[in-house]
C-alpha atoms as an extended CHARMM CRD file, in Angstrom:
* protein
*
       219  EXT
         1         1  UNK       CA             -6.4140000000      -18.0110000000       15.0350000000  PROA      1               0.0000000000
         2         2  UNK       CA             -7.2350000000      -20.7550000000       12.7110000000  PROA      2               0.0000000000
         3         3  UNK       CA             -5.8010000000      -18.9290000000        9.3910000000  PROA      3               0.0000000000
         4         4  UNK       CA             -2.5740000000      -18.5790000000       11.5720000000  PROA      4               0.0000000000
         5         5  UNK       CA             -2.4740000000      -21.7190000000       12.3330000000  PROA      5               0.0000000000
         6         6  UNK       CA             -2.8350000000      -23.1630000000        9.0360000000  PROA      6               0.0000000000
         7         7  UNK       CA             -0.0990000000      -20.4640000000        7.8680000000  PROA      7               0.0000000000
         8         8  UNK       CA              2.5540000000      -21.6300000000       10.6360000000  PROA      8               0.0000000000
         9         9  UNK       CA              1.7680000000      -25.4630000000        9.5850000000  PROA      9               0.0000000000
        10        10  UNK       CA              2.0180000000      -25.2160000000        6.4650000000  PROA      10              0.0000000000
        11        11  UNK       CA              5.2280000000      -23.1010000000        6.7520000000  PROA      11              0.0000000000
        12        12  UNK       CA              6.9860000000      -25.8590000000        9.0910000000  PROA      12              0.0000000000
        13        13  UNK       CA              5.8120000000      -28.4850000000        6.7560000000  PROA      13              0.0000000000
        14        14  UNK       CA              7.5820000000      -26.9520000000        3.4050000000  PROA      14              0.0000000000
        15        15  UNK       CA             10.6560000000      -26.5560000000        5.5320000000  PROA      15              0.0000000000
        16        16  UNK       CA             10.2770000000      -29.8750000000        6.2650000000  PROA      16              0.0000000000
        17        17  UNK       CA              9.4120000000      -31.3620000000        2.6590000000  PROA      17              0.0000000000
        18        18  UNK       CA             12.6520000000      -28.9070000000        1.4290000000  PROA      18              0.0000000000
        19        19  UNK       CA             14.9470000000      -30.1730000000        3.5770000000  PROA      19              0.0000000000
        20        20  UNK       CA             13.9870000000      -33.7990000000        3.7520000000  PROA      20              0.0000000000
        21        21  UNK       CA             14.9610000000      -34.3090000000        7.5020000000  PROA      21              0.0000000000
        22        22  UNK       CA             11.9920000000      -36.1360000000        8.3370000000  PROA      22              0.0000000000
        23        23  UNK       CA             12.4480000000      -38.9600000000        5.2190000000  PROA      23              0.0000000000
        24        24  UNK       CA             16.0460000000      -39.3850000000        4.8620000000  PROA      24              0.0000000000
        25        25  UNK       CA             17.1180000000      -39.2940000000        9.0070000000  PROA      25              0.0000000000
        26        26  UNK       CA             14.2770000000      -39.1930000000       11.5290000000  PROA      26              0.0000000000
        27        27  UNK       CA             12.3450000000      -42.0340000000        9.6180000000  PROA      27              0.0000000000
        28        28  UNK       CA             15.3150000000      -44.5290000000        8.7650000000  PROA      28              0.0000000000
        29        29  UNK       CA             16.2940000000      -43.9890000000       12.7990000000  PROA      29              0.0000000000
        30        30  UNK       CA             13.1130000000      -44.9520000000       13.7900000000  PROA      30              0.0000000000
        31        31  UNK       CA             12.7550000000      -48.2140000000       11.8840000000  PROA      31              0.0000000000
        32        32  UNK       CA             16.3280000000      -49.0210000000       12.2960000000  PROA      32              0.0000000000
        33        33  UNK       CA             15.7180000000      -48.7720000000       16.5920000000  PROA      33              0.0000000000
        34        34  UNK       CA             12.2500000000      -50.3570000000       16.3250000000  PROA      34              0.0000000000
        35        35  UNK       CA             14.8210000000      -53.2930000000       14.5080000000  PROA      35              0.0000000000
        36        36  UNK       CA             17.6930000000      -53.2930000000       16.9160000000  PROA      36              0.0000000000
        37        37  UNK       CA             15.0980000000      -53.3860000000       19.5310000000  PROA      37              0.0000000000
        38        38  UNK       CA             13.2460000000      -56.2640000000       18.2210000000  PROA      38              0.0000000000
        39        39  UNK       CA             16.1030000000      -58.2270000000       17.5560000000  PROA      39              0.0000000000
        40        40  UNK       CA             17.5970000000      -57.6650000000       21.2570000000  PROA      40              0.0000000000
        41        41  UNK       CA             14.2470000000      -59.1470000000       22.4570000000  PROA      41              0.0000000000
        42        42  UNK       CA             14.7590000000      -62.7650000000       20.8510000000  PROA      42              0.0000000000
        43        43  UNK       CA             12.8720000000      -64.7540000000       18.0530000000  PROA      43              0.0000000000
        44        44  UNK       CA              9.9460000000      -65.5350000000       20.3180000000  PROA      44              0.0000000000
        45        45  UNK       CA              6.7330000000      -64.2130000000       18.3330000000  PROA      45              0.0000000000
        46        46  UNK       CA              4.5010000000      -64.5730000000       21.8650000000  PROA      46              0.0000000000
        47        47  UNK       CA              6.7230000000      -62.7320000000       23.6310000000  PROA      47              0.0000000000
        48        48  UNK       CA              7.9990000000      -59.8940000000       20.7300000000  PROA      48              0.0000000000
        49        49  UNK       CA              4.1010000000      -59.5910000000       20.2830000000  PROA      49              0.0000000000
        50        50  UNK       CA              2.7920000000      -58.9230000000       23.8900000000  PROA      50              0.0000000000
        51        51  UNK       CA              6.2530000000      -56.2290000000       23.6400000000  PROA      51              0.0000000000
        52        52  UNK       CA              5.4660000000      -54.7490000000       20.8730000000  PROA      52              0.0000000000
        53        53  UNK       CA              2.8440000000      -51.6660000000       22.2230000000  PROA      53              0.0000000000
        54        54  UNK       CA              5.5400000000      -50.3750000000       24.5440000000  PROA      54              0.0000000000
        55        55  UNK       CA              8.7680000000      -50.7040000000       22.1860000000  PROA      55              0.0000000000
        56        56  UNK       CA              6.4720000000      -48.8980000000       20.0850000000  PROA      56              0.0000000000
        57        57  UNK       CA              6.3220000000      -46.2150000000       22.0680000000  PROA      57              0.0000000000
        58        58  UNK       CA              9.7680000000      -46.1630000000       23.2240000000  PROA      58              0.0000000000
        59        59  UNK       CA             10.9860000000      -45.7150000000       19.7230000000  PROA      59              0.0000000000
        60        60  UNK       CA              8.1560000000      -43.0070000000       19.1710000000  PROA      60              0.0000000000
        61        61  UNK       CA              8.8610000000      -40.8330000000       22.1870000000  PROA      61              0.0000000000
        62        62  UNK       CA             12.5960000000      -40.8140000000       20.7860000000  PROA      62              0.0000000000
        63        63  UNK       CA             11.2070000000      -39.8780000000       17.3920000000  PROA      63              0.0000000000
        64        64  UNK       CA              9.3850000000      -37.0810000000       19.1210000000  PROA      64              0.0000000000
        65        65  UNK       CA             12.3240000000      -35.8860000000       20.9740000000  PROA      65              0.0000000000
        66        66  UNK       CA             14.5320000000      -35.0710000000       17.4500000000  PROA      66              0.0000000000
        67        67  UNK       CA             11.2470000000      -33.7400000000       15.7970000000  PROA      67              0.0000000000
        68        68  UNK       CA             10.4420000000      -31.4130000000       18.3480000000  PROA      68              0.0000000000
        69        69  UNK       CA             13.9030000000      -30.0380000000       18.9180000000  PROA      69              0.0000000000
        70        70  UNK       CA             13.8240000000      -29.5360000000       15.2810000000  PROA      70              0.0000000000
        71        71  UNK       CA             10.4970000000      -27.5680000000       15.4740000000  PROA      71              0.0000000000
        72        72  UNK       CA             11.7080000000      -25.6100000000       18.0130000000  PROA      72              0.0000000000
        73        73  UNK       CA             14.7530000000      -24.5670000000       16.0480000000  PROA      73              0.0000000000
        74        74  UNK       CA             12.8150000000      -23.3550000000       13.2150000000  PROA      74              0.0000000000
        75        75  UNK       CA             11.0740000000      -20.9350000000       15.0080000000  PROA      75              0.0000000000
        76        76  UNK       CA             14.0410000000      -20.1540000000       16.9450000000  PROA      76              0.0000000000
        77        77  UNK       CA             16.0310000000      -19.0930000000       13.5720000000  PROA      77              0.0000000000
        78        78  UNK       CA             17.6160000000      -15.4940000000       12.5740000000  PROA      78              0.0000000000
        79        79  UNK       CA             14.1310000000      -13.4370000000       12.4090000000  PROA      79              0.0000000000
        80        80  UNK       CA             11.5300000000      -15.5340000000       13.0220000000  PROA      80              0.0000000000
        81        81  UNK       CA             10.4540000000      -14.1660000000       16.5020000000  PROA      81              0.0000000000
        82        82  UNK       CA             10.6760000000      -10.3890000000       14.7960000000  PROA      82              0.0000000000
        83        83  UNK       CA              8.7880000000      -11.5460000000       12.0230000000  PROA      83              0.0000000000
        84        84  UNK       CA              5.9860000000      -13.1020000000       14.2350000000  PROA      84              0.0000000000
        85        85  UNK       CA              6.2920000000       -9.9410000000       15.9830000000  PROA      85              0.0000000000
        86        86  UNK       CA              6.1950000000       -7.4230000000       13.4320000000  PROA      86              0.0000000000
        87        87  UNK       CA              2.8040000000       -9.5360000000       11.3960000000  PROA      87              0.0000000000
        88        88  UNK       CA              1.3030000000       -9.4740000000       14.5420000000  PROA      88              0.0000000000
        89        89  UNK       CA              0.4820000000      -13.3020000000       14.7090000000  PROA      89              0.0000000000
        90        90  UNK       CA             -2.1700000000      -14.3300000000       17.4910000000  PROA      90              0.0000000000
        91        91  UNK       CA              0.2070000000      -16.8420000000       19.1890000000  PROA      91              0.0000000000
        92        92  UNK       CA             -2.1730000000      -18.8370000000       19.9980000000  PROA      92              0.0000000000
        93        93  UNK       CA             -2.7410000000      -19.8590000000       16.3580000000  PROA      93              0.0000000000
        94        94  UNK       CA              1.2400000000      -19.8520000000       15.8980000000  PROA      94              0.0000000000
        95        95  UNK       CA              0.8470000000      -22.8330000000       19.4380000000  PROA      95              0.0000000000
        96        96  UNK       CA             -1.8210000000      -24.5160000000       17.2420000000  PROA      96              0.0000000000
        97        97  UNK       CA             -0.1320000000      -24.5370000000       13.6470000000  PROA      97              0.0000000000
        98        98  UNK       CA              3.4360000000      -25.6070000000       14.9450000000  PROA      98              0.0000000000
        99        99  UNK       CA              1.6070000000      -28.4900000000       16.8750000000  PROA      99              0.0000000000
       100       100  UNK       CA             -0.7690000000      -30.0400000000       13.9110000000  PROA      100             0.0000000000
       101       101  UNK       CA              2.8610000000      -29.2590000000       12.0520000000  PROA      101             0.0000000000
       102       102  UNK       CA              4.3480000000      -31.5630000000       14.6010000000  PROA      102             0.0000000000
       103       103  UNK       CA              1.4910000000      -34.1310000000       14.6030000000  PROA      103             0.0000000000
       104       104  UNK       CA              1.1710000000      -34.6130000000       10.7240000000  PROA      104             0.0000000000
       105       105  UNK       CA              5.1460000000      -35.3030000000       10.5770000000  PROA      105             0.0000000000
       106       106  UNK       CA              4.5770000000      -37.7490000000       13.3820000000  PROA      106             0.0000000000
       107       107  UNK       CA              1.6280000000      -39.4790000000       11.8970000000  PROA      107             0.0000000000
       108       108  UNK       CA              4.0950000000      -40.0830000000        8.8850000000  PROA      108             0.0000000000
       109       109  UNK       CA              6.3160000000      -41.3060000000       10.8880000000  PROA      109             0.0000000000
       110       110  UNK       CA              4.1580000000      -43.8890000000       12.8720000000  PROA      110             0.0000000000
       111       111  UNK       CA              2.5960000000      -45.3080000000       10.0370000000  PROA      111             0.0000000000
       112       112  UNK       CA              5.8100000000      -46.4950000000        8.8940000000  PROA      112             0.0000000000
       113       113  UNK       CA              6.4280000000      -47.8840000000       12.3380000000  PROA      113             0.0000000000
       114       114  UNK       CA              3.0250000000      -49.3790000000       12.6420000000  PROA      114             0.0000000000
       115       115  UNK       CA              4.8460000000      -51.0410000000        9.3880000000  PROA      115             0.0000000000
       116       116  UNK       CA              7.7150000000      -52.1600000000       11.3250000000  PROA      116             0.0000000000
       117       117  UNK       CA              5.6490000000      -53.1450000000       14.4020000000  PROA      117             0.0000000000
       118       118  UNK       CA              3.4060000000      -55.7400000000       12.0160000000  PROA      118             0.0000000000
       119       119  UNK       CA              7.0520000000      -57.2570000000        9.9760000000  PROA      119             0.0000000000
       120       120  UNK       CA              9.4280000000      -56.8630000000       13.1090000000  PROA      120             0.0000000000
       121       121  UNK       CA              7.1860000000      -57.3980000000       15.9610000000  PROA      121             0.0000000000
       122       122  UNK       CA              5.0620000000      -60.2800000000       14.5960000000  PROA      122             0.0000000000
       123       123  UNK       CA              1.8320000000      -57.9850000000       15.7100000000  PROA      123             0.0000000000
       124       124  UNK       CA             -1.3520000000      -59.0850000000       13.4430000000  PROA      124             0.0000000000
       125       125  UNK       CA             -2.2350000000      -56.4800000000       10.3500000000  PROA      125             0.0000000000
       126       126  UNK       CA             -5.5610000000      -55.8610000000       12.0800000000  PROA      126             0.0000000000
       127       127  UNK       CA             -4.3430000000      -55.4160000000       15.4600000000  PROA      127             0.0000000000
       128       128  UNK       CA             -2.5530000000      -52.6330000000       14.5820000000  PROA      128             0.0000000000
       129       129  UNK       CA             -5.2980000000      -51.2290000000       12.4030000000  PROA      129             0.0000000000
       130       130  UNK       CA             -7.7690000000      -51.2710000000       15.2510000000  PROA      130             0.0000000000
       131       131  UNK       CA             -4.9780000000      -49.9870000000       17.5670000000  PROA      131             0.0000000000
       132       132  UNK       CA             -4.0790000000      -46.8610000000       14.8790000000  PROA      132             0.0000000000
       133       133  UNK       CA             -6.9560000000      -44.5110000000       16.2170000000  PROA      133             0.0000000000
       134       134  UNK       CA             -5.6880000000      -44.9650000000       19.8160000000  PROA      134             0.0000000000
       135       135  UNK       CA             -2.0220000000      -44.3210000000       18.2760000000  PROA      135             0.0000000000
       136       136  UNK       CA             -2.9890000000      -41.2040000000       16.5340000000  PROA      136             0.0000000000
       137       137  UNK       CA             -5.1820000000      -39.7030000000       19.2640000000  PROA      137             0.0000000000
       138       138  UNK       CA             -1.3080000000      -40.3480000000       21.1720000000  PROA      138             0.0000000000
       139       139  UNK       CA              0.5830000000      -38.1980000000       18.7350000000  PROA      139             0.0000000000
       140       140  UNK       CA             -1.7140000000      -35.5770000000       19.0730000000  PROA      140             0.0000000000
       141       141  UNK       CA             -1.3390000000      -35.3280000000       22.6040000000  PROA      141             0.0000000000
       142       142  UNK       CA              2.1870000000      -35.5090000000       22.4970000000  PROA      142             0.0000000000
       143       143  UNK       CA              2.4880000000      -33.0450000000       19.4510000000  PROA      143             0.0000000000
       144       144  UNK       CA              0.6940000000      -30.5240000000       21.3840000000  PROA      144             0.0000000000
       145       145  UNK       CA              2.8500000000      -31.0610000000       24.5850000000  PROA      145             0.0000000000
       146       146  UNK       CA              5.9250000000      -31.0560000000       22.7210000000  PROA      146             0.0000000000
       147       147  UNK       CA              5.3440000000      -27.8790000000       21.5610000000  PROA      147             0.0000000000
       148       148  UNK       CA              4.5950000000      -26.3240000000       24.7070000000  PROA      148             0.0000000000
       149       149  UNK       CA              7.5750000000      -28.1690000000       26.4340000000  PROA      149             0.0000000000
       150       150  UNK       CA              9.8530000000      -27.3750000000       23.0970000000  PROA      150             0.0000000000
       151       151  UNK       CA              9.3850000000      -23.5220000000       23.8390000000  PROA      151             0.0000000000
       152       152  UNK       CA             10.3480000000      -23.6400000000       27.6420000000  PROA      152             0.0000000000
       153       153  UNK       CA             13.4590000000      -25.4410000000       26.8840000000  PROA      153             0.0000000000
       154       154  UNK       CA             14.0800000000      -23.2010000000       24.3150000000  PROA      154             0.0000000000
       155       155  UNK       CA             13.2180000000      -20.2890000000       26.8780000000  PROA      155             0.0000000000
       156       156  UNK       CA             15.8240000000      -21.0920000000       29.0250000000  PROA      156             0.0000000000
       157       157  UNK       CA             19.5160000000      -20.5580000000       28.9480000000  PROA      157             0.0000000000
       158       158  UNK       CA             20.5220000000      -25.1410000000       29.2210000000  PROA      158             0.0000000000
       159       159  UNK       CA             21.6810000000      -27.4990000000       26.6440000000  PROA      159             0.0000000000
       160       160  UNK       CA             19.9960000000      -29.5110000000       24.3220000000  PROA      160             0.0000000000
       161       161  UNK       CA             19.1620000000      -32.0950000000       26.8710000000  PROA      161             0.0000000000
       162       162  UNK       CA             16.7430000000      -30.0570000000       28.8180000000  PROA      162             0.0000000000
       163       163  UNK       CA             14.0520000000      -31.2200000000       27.0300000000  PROA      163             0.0000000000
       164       164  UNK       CA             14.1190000000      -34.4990000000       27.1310000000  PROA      164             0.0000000000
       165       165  UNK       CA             14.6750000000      -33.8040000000       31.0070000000  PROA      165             0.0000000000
       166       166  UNK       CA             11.5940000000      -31.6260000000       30.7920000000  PROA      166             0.0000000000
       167       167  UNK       CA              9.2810000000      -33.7400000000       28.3660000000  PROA      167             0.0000000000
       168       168  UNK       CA             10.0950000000      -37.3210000000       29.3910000000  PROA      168             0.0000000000
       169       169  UNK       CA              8.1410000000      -36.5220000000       32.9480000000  PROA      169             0.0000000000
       170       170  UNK       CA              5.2380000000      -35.5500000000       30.8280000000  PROA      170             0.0000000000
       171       171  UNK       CA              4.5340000000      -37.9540000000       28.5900000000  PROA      171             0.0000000000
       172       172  UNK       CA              5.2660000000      -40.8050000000       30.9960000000  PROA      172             0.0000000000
       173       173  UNK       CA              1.1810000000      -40.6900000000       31.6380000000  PROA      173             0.0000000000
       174       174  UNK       CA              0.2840000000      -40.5000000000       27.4910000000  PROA      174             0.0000000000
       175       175  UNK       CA              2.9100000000      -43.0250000000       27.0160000000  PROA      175             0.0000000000
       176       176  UNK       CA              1.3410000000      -45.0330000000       29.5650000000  PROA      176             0.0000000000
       177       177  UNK       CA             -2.3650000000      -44.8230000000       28.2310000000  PROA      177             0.0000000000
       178       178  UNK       CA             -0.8060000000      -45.2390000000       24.7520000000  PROA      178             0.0000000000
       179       179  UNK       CA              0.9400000000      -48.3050000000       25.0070000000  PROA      179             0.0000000000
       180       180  UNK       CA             -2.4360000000      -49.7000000000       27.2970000000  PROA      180             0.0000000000
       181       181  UNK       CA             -4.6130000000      -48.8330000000       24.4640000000  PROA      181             0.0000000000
       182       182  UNK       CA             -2.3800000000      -50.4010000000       21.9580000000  PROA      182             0.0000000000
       183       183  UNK       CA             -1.8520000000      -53.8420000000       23.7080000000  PROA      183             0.0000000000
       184       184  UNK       CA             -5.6340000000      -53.6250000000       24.2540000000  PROA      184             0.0000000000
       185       185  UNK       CA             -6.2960000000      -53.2940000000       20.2380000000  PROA      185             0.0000000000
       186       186  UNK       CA             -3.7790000000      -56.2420000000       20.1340000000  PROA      186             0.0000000000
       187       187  UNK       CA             -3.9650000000      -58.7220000000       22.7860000000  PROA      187             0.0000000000
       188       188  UNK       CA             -7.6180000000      -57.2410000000       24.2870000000  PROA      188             0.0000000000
       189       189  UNK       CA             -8.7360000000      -55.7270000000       27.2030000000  PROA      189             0.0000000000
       190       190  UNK       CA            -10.2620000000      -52.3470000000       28.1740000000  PROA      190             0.0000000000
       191       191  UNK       CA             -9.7740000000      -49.7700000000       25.3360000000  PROA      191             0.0000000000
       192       192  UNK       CA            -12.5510000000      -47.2660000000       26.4700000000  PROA      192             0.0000000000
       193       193  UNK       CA            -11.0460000000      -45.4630000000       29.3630000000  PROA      193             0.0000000000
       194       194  UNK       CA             -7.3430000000      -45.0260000000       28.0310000000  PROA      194             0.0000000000
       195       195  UNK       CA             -8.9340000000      -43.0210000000       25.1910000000  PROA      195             0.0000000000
       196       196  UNK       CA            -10.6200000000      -41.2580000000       27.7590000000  PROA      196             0.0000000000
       197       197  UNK       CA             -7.2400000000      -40.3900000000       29.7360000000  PROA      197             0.0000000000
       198       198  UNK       CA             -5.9290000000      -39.7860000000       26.6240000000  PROA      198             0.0000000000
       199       199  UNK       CA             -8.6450000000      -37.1720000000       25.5620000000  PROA      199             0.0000000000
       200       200  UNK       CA             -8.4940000000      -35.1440000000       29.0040000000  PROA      200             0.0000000000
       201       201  UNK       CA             -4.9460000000      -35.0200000000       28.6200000000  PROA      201             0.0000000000
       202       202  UNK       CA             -4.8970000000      -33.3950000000       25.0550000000  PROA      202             0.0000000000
       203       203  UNK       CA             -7.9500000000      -30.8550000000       26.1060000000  PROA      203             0.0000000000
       204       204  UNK       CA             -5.9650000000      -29.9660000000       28.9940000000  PROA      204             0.0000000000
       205       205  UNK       CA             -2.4360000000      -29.3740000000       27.2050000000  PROA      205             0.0000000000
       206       206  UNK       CA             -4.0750000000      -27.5710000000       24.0960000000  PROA      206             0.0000000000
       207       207  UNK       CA             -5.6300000000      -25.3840000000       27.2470000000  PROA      207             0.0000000000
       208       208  UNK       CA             -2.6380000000      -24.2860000000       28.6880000000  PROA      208             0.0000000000
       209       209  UNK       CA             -0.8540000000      -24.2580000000       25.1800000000  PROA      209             0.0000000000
       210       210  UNK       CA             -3.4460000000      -21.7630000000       23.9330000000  PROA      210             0.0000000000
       211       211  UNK       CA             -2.6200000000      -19.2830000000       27.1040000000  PROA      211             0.0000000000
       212       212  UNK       CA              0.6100000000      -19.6610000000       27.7660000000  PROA      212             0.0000000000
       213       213  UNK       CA              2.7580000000      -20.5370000000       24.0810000000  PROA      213             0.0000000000
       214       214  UNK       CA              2.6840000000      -16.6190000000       23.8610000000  PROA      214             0.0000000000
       215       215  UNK       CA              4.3130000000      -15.8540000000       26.8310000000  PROA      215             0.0000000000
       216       216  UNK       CA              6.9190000000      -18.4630000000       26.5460000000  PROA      216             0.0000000000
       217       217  UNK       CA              7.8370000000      -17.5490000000       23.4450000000  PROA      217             0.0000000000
       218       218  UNK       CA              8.3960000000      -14.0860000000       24.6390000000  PROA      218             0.0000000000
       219       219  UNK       CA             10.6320000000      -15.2770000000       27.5700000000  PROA      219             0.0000000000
C-alpha cells in the first residue's frame, strides 16, 4: 500500500509541476481573494487581526475546492481507471497517494497565504508560526476528505458543483476547529482540544477512505 501510494503521489505531483496549475492560477487566486477580502474588511489592524483565522480559511476551503476537482480529473482521464485496473493497484494506497498528493500542493499553497495573512492581515510573524502546525494538521484532514468526497462527486452523474454541495457540509467542523486553533495561536486561548477534534477527524476520514476509495472509484 505504501509503494502505491508514493507511486500515485508522486504521479499527481509531476502532472502538477508539468502543467504549472498550482503556481501560475490556484496560487495567484488565493492571494489575490485573501487581498480583496482584506481590503473589504477596512484598515483597522485590531479588527483585520482578530479576522484573520477565519478569512484564512475561507480563502483555503476555496483553494481546496479547485485543487480537488483538479485531482479528481486526473484520475478521471482517458485510461487511468483501466490502467489502475489492469496494474492491479491496492486502492487503498491509490486513496492514500492522491491525498498526501493533495496535501503537499496545499501546504504550498498555505504557506504563501500564511504570507499574505502576516502582510495583509496585520497577524504577528510568530503568531502564525505557532499557529502553522494547527494549519497543517487542517490540510491534512481536509486533503484526505477531499479525496474521498472528490470521488463520489465524480461517481455520480451532476455538474461540477456537486462537490462543493457535498464537501462544504464536511469540512464545516475542520474549518471550525481550524480557524479556533488558529485565533488561539494568535490572539490565545485553548489550543489543546481543537487539535484533538482535529486528530479524530483525520483518523476517522483516512478510516473510511482506506475502505471505501475502492469502491467509489468503481461506481
Amino acid at each position: 500500500m505504501i509503494r502505491t501510494a508514493l507511486l500515485v503521489a508522486a504521479k499527481d505531483l509531476r502532472i502538477e509541476a508539468r502543467s504549472r496549475v498550482l503556481l501560475w492560477q490556484v496560487v495567484p487566486f488565493g492571494v489575490m481573494a485573501l487581498l480583496l477580502i482584506g481590503l473589504a474588511v477596512g484598515p483597522s489592524a485590531t479588527t483585520t487581526r482578530h479576522l484573520a483565522p477565519g478569512l484564512f480559511y475561507v480563502v483555503l476551503v476555496l483553494v481546496s475546492l479547485l485543487m480537488i476537482n483538479r485531482s479528481q480529473a486526473v484520475e478521471n482521464s482517458p485510461g487511468t481507471k483501466t490502467s489502475v485496473t489492469m496494474l492491479g493497484l491496492d486502492q487503498a494506497g491509490v486513496f492514500i497517494g492522491k491525498a498526501l498528493a493533495l496535501l503537499l500542493e496545499l501546504a504550498m499553497t498555505s504557506v504563501v497565504l500564511l504570507v499574505g495573512v502576516v502582510l495583509f492581515l496585520h497577524v504577528p510573524l510568530h503568531g502564525a508560526l505557532i499557529a502553522s502546525p494547527s494549519v497543517l494538521l487542517t490540510i491534512a484532514t481536509m486533503s484526505v476528505a477531499g479525496t474521498l468526497y472528490g470521488a463520489i462527486a465524480a461517481g455520480v452523474d451532476g455538474p461540477a458543483t456537486l462537490l462543493p454541495v457535498l464537501a462544504l457540509p464536511a469540512f464545516a467542523p475542520l474549518l471550525i476547529a481550524g480557524e479556533r486553533s488558529f485565533a488561539s495561536a494568535v490572539i490565545g486561548g485553548a489550543l489543546a482540544k481543537w487539535l484533538l477534534i482535529l486528530i479524530l477527524a483525520l483518523i476517522v476520514y483516512v478510516a473510511i477512505g482506506i475502505i471505501l476509495y475502492g469502491a467509489l472509484e468503481e461506481s
